[in-house]
One Martini backbone bead per residue (centre of mass of N, CA, C, O) as a GRO file, in nm:
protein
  210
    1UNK     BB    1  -0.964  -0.158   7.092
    2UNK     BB    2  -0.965   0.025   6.828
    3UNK     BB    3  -1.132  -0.017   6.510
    4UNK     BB    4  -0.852   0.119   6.369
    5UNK     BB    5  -0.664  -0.097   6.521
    6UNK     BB    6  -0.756  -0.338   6.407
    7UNK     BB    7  -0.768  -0.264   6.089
    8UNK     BB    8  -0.427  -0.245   6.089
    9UNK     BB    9  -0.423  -0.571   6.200
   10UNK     BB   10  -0.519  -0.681   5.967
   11UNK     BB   11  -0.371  -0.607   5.757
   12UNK     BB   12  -0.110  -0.708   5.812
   13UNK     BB   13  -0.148  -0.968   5.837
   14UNK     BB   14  -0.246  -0.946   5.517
   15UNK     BB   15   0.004  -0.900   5.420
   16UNK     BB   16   0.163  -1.137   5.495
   17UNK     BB   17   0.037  -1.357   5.348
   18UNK     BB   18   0.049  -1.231   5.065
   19UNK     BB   19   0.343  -1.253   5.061
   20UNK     BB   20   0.382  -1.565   5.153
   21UNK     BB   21   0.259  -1.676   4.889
   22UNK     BB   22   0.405  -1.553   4.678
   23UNK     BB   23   0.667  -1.669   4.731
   24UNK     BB   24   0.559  -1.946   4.680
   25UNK     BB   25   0.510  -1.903   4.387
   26UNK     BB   26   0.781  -1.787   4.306
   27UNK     BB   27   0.915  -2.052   4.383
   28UNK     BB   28   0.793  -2.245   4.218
   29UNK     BB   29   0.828  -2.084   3.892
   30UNK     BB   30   1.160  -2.100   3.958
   31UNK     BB   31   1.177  -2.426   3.985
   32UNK     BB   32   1.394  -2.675   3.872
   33UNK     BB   33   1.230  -2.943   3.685
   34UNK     BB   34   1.443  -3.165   3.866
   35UNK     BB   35   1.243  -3.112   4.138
   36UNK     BB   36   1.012  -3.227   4.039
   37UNK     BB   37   0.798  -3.417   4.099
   38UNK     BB   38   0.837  -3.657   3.799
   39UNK     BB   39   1.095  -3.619   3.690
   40UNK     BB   40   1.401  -3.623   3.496
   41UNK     BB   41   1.731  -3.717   3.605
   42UNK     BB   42   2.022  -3.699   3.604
   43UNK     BB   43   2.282  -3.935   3.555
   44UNK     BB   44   2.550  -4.130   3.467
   45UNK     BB   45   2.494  -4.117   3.162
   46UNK     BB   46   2.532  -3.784   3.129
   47UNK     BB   47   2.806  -3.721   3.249
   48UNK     BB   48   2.953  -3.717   2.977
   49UNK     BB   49   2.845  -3.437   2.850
   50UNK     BB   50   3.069  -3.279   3.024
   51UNK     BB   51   3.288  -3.367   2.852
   52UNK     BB   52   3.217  -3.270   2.594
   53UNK     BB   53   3.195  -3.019   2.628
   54UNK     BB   54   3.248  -2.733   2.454
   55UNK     BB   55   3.543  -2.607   2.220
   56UNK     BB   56   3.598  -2.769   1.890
   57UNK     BB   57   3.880  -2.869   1.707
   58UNK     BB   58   3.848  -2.976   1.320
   59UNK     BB   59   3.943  -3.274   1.145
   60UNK     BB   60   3.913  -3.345   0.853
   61UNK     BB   61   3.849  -3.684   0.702
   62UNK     BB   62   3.777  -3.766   0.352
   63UNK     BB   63   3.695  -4.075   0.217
   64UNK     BB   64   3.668  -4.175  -0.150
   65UNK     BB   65   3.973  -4.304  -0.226
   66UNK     BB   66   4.151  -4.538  -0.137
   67UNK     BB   67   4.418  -4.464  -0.311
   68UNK     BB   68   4.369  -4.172  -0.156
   69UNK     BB   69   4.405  -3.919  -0.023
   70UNK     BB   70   4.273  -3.739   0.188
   71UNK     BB   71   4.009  -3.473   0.226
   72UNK     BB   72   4.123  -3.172   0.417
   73UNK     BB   73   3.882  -3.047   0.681
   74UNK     BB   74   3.741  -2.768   0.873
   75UNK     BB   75   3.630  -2.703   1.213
   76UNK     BB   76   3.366  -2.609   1.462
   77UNK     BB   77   3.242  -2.712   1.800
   78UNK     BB   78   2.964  -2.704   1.990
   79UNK     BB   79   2.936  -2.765   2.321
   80UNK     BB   80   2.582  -2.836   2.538
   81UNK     BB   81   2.422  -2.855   2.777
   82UNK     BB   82   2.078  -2.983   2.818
   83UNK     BB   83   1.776  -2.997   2.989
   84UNK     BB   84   1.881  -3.044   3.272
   85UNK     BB   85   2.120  -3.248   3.202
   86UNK     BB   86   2.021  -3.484   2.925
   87UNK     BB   87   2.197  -3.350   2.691
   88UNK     BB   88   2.320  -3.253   2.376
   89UNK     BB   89   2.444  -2.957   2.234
   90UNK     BB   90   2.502  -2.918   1.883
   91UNK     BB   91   2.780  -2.731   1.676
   92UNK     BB   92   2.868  -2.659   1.345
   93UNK     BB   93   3.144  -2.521   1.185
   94UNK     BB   94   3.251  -2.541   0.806
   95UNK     BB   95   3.481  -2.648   0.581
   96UNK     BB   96   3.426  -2.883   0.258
   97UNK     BB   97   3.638  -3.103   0.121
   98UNK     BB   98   3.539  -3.307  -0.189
   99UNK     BB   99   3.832  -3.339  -0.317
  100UNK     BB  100   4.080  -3.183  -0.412
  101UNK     BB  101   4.303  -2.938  -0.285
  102UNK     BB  102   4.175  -2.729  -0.554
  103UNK     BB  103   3.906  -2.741  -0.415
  104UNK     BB  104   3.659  -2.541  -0.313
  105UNK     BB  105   3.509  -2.492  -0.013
  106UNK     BB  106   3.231  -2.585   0.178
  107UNK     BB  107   2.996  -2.442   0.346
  108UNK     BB  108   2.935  -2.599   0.666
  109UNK     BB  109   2.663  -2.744   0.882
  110UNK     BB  110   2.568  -2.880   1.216
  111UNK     BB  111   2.329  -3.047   1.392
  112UNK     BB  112   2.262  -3.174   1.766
  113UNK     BB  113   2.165  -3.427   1.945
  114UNK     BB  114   2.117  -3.585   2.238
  115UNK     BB  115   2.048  -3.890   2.462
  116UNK     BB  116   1.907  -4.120   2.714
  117UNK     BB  117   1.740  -4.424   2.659
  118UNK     BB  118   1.625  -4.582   2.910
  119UNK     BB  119   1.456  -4.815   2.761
  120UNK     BB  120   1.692  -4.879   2.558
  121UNK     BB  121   1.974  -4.848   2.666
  122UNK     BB  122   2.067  -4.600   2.504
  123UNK     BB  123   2.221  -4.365   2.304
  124UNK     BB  124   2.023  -4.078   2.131
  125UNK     BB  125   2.010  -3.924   1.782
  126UNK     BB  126   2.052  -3.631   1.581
  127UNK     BB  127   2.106  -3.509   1.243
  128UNK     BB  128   2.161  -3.181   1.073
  129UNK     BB  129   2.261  -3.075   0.733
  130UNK     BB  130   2.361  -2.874   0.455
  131UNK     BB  131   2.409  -3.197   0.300
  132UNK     BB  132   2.095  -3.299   0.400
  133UNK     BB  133   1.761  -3.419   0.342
  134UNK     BB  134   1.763  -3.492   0.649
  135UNK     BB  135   1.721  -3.682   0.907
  136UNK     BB  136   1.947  -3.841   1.174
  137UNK     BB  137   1.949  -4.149   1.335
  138UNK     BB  138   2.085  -4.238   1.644
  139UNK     BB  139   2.227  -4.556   1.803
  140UNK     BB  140   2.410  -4.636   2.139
  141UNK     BB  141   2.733  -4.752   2.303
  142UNK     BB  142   2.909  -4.731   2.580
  143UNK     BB  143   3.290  -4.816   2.692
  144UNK     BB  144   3.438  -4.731   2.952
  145UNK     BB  145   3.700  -4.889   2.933
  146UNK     BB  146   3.763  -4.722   2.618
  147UNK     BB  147   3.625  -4.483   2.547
  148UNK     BB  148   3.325  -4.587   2.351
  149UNK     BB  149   3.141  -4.497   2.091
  150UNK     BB  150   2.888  -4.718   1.933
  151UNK     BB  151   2.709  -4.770   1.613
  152UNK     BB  152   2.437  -4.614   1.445
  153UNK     BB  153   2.308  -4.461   1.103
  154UNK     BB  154   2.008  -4.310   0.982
  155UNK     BB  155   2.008  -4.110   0.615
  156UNK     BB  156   2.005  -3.904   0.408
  157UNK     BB  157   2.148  -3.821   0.153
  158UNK     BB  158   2.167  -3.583  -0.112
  159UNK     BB  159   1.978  -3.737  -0.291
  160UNK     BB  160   1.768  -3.908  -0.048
  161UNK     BB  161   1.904  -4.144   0.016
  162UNK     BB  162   1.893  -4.390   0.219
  163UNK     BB  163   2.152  -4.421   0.493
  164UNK     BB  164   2.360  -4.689   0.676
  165UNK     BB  165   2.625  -4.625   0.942
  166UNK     BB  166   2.900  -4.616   1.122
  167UNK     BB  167   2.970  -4.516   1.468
  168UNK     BB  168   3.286  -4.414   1.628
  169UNK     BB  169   3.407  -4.289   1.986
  170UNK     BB  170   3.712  -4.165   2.099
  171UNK     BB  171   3.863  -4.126   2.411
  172UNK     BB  172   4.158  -4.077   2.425
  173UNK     BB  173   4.146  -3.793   2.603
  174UNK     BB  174   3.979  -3.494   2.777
  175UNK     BB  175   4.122  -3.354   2.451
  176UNK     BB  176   4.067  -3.577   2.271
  177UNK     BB  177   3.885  -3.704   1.974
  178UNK     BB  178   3.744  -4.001   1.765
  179UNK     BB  179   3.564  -4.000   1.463
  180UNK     BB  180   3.401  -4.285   1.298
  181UNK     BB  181   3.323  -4.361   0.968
  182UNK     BB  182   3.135  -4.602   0.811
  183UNK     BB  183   3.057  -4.774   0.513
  184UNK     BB  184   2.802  -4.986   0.374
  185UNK     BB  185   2.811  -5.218   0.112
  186UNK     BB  186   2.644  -5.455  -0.084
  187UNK     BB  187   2.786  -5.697   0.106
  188UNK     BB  188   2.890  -5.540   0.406
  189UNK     BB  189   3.118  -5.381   0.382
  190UNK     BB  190   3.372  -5.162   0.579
  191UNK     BB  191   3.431  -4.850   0.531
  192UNK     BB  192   3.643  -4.548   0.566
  193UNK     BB  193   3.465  -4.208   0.508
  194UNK     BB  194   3.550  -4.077   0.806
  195UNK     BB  195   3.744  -3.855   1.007
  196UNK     BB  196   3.734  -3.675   1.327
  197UNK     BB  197   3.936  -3.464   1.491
  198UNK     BB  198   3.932  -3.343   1.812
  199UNK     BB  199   4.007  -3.039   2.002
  200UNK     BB  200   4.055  -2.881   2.258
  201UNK     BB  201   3.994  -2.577   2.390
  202UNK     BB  202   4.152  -2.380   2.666
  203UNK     BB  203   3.884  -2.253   2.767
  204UNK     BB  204   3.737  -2.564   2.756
  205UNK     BB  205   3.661  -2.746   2.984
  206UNK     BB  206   3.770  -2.947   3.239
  207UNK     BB  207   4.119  -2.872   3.169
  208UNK     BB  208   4.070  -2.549   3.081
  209UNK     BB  209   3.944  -2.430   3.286
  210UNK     BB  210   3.959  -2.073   3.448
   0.00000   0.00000   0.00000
Protein backbone atom coordinates (compact mmCIF):
# COMPACT_ATOMS: atom_id res chain seq x y z
CA UNK A 1 0.00 0.00 0.00
CA UNK A 2 1.41 3.02 -0.43
CA UNK A 3 2.11 5.63 1.72
CA UNK A 4 -1.05 8.27 0.67
CA UNK A 5 -3.20 4.85 0.96
CA UNK A 6 -2.17 4.18 4.32
CA UNK A 7 -2.49 7.69 5.56
CA UNK A 8 -6.35 7.65 3.85
CA UNK A 9 -6.92 4.59 6.25
CA UNK A 10 -5.56 6.23 9.13
CA UNK A 11 -7.36 9.27 8.74
CA UNK A 12 -10.73 7.25 8.43
CA UNK A 13 -9.71 5.00 11.34
CA UNK A 14 -8.87 8.22 13.44
CA UNK A 15 -12.26 10.04 12.32
CA UNK A 16 -14.37 6.83 13.57
CA UNK A 17 -13.00 6.72 16.85
CA UNK A 18 -13.53 10.55 17.35
CA UNK A 19 -16.79 10.19 16.27
CA UNK A 20 -17.58 7.21 18.60
CA UNK A 21 -15.92 9.04 21.66
CA UNK A 22 -17.97 12.33 20.58
CA UNK A 23 -21.37 10.14 20.92
CA UNK A 24 -20.69 8.79 23.97
CA UNK A 25 -19.29 12.31 25.73
CA UNK A 26 -22.72 13.09 23.82
CA UNK A 27 -24.75 10.76 25.51
CA UNK A 28 -22.99 10.84 28.95
CA UNK A 29 -24.03 14.84 29.10
CA UNK A 30 -27.72 14.24 27.88
CA UNK A 31 -28.35 11.03 30.11
CA UNK A 32 -31.13 11.77 32.23
CA UNK A 33 -29.81 12.66 36.20
CA UNK A 34 -31.85 9.29 37.47
CA UNK A 35 -29.49 6.78 35.31
CA UNK A 36 -26.44 8.37 36.83
CA UNK A 37 -25.43 5.89 39.46
CA UNK A 38 -26.22 6.98 42.73
CA UNK A 39 -28.41 9.45 42.80
CA UNK A 40 -32.17 9.09 44.24
CA UNK A 41 -35.10 7.91 42.12
CA UNK A 42 -38.92 8.18 42.64
CA UNK A 43 -40.46 5.95 44.34
CA UNK A 44 -43.62 4.92 45.40
CA UNK A 45 -43.88 7.56 47.86
CA UNK A 46 -43.73 10.03 44.50
CA UNK A 47 -46.25 8.74 42.39
CA UNK A 48 -48.74 10.47 44.44
CA UNK A 49 -47.32 13.44 42.74
CA UNK A 50 -48.83 12.31 39.19
CA UNK A 51 -52.57 12.42 40.88
CA UNK A 52 -51.79 15.81 41.77
CA UNK A 53 -50.32 17.19 39.07
CA UNK A 54 -52.32 19.28 36.77
CA UNK A 55 -54.78 22.29 36.78
CA UNK A 56 -57.12 23.04 39.46
CA UNK A 57 -60.08 25.57 39.88
CA UNK A 58 -59.89 26.40 43.57
CA UNK A 59 -63.22 27.89 46.04
CA UNK A 60 -61.39 29.04 49.00
CA UNK A 61 -63.68 29.44 52.50
CA UNK A 62 -61.72 31.56 54.93
CA UNK A 63 -63.59 31.26 58.28
CA UNK A 64 -62.63 34.39 60.51
CA UNK A 65 -65.76 34.45 62.94
CA UNK A 66 -67.35 31.22 63.94
CA UNK A 67 -70.46 32.86 64.05
CA UNK A 68 -70.35 34.13 60.30
CA UNK A 69 -70.51 32.52 57.21
CA UNK A 70 -67.02 31.86 55.28
CA UNK A 71 -65.80 34.39 53.48
CA UNK A 72 -65.60 33.40 49.85
CA UNK A 73 -62.57 33.15 47.31
CA UNK A 74 -61.15 31.99 44.02
CA UNK A 75 -58.06 31.26 42.38
CA UNK A 76 -56.12 28.22 40.05
CA UNK A 77 -53.33 26.29 41.00
CA UNK A 78 -51.04 24.73 38.54
CA UNK A 79 -48.91 21.72 39.30
CA UNK A 80 -46.56 19.69 38.09
CA UNK A 81 -43.95 16.91 38.77
CA UNK A 82 -40.30 18.41 38.80
CA UNK A 83 -36.92 17.72 40.13
CA UNK A 84 -36.85 14.27 38.12
CA UNK A 85 -39.98 12.95 38.91
CA UNK A 86 -39.05 13.77 42.91
CA UNK A 87 -40.55 16.50 43.94
CA UNK A 88 -43.92 18.52 42.97
CA UNK A 89 -44.03 22.31 42.23
CA UNK A 90 -47.14 24.48 42.97
CA UNK A 91 -48.31 27.45 41.53
CA UNK A 92 -51.80 29.60 42.64
CA UNK A 93 -52.91 32.82 41.76
CA UNK A 94 -56.29 34.32 42.81
CA UNK A 95 -58.11 36.99 45.23
CA UNK A 96 -58.18 36.67 48.51
CA UNK A 97 -61.61 37.73 50.47
CA UNK A 98 -60.76 38.74 53.84
CA UNK A 99 -63.99 40.60 55.01
CA UNK A 100 -67.85 40.34 54.07
CA UNK A 101 -68.78 40.05 50.46
CA UNK A 102 -69.16 43.40 49.85
CA UNK A 103 -64.94 44.02 51.03
CA UNK A 104 -62.68 44.27 47.72
CA UNK A 105 -60.55 41.02 46.96
CA UNK A 106 -56.89 41.39 46.96
CA UNK A 107 -54.61 39.53 44.46
CA UNK A 108 -53.03 36.67 45.89
CA UNK A 109 -50.12 34.83 44.64
CA UNK A 110 -48.58 31.53 46.42
CA UNK A 111 -45.46 29.38 45.24
CA UNK A 112 -44.75 25.58 47.23
CA UNK A 113 -42.59 22.81 46.68
CA UNK A 114 -43.24 19.39 48.24
CA UNK A 115 -40.95 16.03 48.16
CA UNK A 116 -40.24 12.87 50.00
CA UNK A 117 -38.21 13.05 52.92
CA UNK A 118 -36.66 9.64 52.80
CA UNK A 119 -34.28 10.26 56.84
CA UNK A 120 -37.89 11.96 58.26
CA UNK A 121 -40.28 9.18 56.48
CA UNK A 122 -42.37 11.92 55.95
CA UNK A 123 -43.90 14.30 52.73
CA UNK A 124 -41.68 17.87 53.65
CA UNK A 125 -42.52 21.29 51.87
CA UNK A 126 -42.30 25.19 52.00
CA UNK A 127 -44.62 27.53 51.32
CA UNK A 128 -44.35 31.47 50.44
CA UNK A 129 -47.49 33.89 49.33
CA UNK A 130 -47.83 37.53 49.18
CA UNK A 131 -49.33 37.64 52.23
CA UNK A 132 -46.98 36.38 54.79
CA UNK A 133 -43.52 37.33 55.65
CA UNK A 134 -41.27 34.40 55.15
CA UNK A 135 -41.31 30.70 54.73
CA UNK A 136 -43.47 28.19 55.69
CA UNK A 137 -42.63 24.63 56.13
CA UNK A 138 -44.55 21.47 56.41
CA UNK A 139 -44.33 17.73 57.30
CA UNK A 140 -46.95 15.31 56.56
CA UNK A 141 -48.20 11.67 56.55
CA UNK A 142 -49.72 10.16 53.53
CA UNK A 143 -52.79 7.51 54.80
CA UNK A 144 -53.30 5.36 51.50
CA UNK A 145 -56.33 3.85 52.96
CA UNK A 146 -58.07 7.10 53.44
CA UNK A 147 -56.33 9.04 50.72
CA UNK A 148 -55.24 11.86 53.57
CA UNK A 149 -52.48 13.76 54.29
CA UNK A 150 -52.21 15.12 57.73
CA UNK A 151 -49.39 17.31 59.11
CA UNK A 152 -48.76 20.47 60.61
CA UNK A 153 -46.84 23.78 59.24
CA UNK A 154 -44.76 26.53 60.69
CA UNK A 155 -44.29 29.79 59.13
CA UNK A 156 -44.35 33.45 59.90
CA UNK A 157 -48.07 35.35 59.58
CA UNK A 158 -48.87 38.51 57.96
CA UNK A 159 -47.20 40.12 61.25
CA UNK A 160 -44.20 38.43 60.95
CA UNK A 161 -45.40 35.91 64.14
CA UNK A 162 -44.63 32.55 64.01
CA UNK A 163 -47.72 30.23 63.96
CA UNK A 164 -48.10 26.87 63.73
CA UNK A 165 -51.26 25.02 61.86
CA UNK A 166 -52.45 21.70 61.38
CA UNK A 167 -53.32 20.77 57.82
CA UNK A 168 -54.97 17.49 56.25
CA UNK A 169 -55.46 16.77 52.16
CA UNK A 170 -58.55 14.58 51.66
CA UNK A 171 -58.36 13.05 48.25
CA UNK A 172 -62.33 12.41 47.49
CA UNK A 173 -62.04 11.24 44.13
CA UNK A 174 -58.89 11.86 41.10
CA UNK A 175 -60.71 15.20 40.32
CA UNK A 176 -61.28 16.53 43.64
CA UNK A 177 -59.64 17.39 46.74
CA UNK A 178 -60.07 19.02 50.22
CA UNK A 179 -57.46 21.22 51.74
CA UNK A 180 -58.43 21.81 55.71
CA UNK A 181 -56.41 24.69 57.83
CA UNK A 182 -57.02 24.22 61.63
CA UNK A 183 -55.42 27.31 63.71
CA UNK A 184 -54.42 26.67 67.26
CA UNK A 185 -56.00 28.39 70.22
CA UNK A 186 -53.56 29.40 73.45
CA UNK A 187 -55.50 26.37 74.93
CA UNK A 188 -54.26 24.14 72.34
CA UNK A 189 -57.73 23.67 70.83
CA UNK A 190 -57.80 23.65 66.50
CA UNK A 191 -60.59 25.72 65.38
CA UNK A 192 -61.26 25.46 61.67
CA UNK A 193 -59.44 28.56 59.56
CA UNK A 194 -59.77 27.98 55.63
CA UNK A 195 -60.94 25.38 53.63
CA UNK A 196 -60.19 25.23 50.00
CA UNK A 197 -61.95 22.76 47.67
CA UNK A 198 -59.55 22.09 44.36
CA UNK A 199 -61.94 20.77 41.19
CA UNK A 200 -59.45 19.48 37.92
CA UNK A 201 -60.15 21.02 35.21
CA UNK A 202 -61.08 18.43 32.33
CA UNK A 203 -58.04 19.00 30.25
CA UNK A 204 -55.88 18.29 32.77
CA UNK A 205 -54.58 15.32 35.19
CA UNK A 206 -55.19 11.30 34.91
CA UNK A 207 -58.62 11.20 34.28
CA UNK A 208 -58.96 14.15 31.95
CA UNK A 209 -56.10 14.50 29.42
CA UNK A 210 -56.84 14.14 26.17
Amino acid sequence: MSKLGTFAVACIIGTGVAASAAAQDKAASTAAPQDMPGLPRPGPEHALYKQMAGIWDAKVETFMDPAAPPAVSSGVETARVGCGGLCLITDFQGLFVMGPPSTPPTPFEGHGTDTWDVGKKKYVGSWIDSMSTGLTISESTYDAASKTMSGWMTGPDMAGQVTKMKGTTVMTDPNTRVFSMYNLGPDGKESLGMRITYTRRKESGPTGRK
